[in-house]
C-alpha positions in Angstrom: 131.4 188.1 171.3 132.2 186.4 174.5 128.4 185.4 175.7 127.6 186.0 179.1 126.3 182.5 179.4 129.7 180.6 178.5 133.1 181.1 179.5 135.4 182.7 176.5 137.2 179.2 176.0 132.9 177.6 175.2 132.5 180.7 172.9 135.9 179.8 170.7 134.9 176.2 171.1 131.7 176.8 169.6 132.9 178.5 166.8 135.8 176.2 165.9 132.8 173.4 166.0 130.8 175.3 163.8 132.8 175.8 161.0 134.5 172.3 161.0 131.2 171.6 160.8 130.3 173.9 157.5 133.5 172.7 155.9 133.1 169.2 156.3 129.0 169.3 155.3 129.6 168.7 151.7 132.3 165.9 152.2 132.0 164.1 155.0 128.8 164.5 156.7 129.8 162.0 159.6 132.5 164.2 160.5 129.9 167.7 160.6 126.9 165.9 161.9 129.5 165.1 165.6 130.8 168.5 165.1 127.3 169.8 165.4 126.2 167.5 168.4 129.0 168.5 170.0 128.5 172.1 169.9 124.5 171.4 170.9 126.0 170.1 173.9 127.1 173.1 174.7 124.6 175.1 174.6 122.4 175.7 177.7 118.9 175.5 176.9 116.7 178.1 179.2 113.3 179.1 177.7 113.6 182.8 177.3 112.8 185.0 180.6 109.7 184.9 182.0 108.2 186.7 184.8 108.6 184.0 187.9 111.2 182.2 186.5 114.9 182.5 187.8 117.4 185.7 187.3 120.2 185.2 184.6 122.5 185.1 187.0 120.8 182.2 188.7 121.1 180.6 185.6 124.6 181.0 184.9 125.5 179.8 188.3 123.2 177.0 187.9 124.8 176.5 184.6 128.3 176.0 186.0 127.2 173.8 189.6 126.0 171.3 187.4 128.4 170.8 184.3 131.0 170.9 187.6 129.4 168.2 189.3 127.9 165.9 186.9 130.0 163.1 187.8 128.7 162.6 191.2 125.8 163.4 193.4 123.3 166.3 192.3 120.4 166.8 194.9 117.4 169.3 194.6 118.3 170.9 197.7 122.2 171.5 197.0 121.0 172.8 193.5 118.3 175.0 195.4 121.1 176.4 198.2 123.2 177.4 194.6 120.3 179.9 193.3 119.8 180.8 197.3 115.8 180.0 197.0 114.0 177.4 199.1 113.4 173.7 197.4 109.8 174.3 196.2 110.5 178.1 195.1 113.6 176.4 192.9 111.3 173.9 191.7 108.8 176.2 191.1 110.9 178.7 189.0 113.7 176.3 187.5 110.2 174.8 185.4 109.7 177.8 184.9 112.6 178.8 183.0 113.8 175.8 181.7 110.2 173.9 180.9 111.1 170.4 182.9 112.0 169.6 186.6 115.4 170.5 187.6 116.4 166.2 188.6 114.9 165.5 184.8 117.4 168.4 183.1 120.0 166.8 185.5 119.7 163.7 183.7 119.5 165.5 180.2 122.8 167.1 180.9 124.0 163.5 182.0 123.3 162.1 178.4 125.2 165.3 176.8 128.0 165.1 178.5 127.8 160.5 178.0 127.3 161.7 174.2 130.2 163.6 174.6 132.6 161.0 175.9 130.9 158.6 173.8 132.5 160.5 170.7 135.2 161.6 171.9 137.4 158.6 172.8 137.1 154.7 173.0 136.3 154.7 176.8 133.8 151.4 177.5 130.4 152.1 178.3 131.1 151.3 182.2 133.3 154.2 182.1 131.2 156.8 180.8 128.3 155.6 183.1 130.9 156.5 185.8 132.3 160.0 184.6 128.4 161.3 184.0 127.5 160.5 187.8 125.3 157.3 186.7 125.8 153.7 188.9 126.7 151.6 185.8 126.2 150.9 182.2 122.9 149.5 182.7 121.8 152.9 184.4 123.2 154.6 181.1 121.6 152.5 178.9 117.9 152.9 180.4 118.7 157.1 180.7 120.1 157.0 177.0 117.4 155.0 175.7 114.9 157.0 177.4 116.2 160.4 176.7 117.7 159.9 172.7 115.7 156.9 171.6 118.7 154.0 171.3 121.2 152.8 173.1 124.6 154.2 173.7 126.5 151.4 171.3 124.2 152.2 168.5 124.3 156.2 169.0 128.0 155.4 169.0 128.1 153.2 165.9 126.0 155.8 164.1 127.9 159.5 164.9 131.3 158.8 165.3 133.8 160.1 162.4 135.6 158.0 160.4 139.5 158.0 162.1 140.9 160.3 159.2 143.5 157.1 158.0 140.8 154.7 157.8 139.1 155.5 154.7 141.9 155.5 152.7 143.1 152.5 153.8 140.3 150.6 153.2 139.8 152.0 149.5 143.3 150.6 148.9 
């Protein structure tokens, strides 16, 4: 079932994400709500073909430029040079096929990849700012507020499992 779009190791990723995240649904809803954000995250998000828009392989390569490079410099002519199209015919058909300009997707993928970072470990805010291609925390705070509606320490405070020790200890 390896999907052209992802990489076999995505595709087994997915799945294990998935049904962690049925299990866990009727018992800890924390735990299945960051299982199912995560998986999201992984997910590209093109609009289905239309005519204009850019070929599936455009996409895929596309796909894999960015998530390579999202910690440092993305510029609409390098991701233009990628699909092999001129800057306006990129613009043109990457809002075609994903519905939003190429630099504002950019920044979408940059607050995925900060939500997934943000979940994943206790790296400082700084940090993840740093590792999604953004100048500082106060650059990731304005994206993250703008793109998900709070700021990073909130989204943080609000979907991150309980460590699997801690709720025990505390009902002790």
């Amino acid at each position: 079932m390896t999907s052209q779009l992802f990489p076999g190791h995505e595709c087994d990723e997915l799945r294990h994400l998935l049904s962690t995240a049925s299990a866990a649904l009727a018992t800890d809803q924390a735990t299945a709500r960051a299982c199912i954000v995560r998986a999201r995250a992984l997910l590209p998000m093109p609009k289905t073909e239309t005519r204009g828009g850019l070929a599936p392989w455009q996409v895929r390569r596309l796909g894999v430029h960015i998530q390579a490079n999202l910690g440092g410099r993305l510029s609409l002519a390098e991701l233009a040079d990628v699909a092999g199209l001129s800057a306006s015919h990129f613009s043109r058909a990457f809002r075609q096929t994903f519905g939003q300009a190429p630099m504002r997707y950019v920044s979408g993928q940059r607050v995925q990849r900060a939500k997934e970072l943000i979940l994943d470990s206790q790296t400082n805010l700084a940090d993840v700012a740093l590792a999604c291609g953004l100048c500082d925390q106060a650059h990731l705070s304005r994206l993250f507020r703008r793109v998900v509606g709070a700021s990073p320490s909130f989204w943080r405070r609000q979907f991150r499992a309980e460590p699997a020790g801690r709720s025990s200890a505390i009902a002790a």
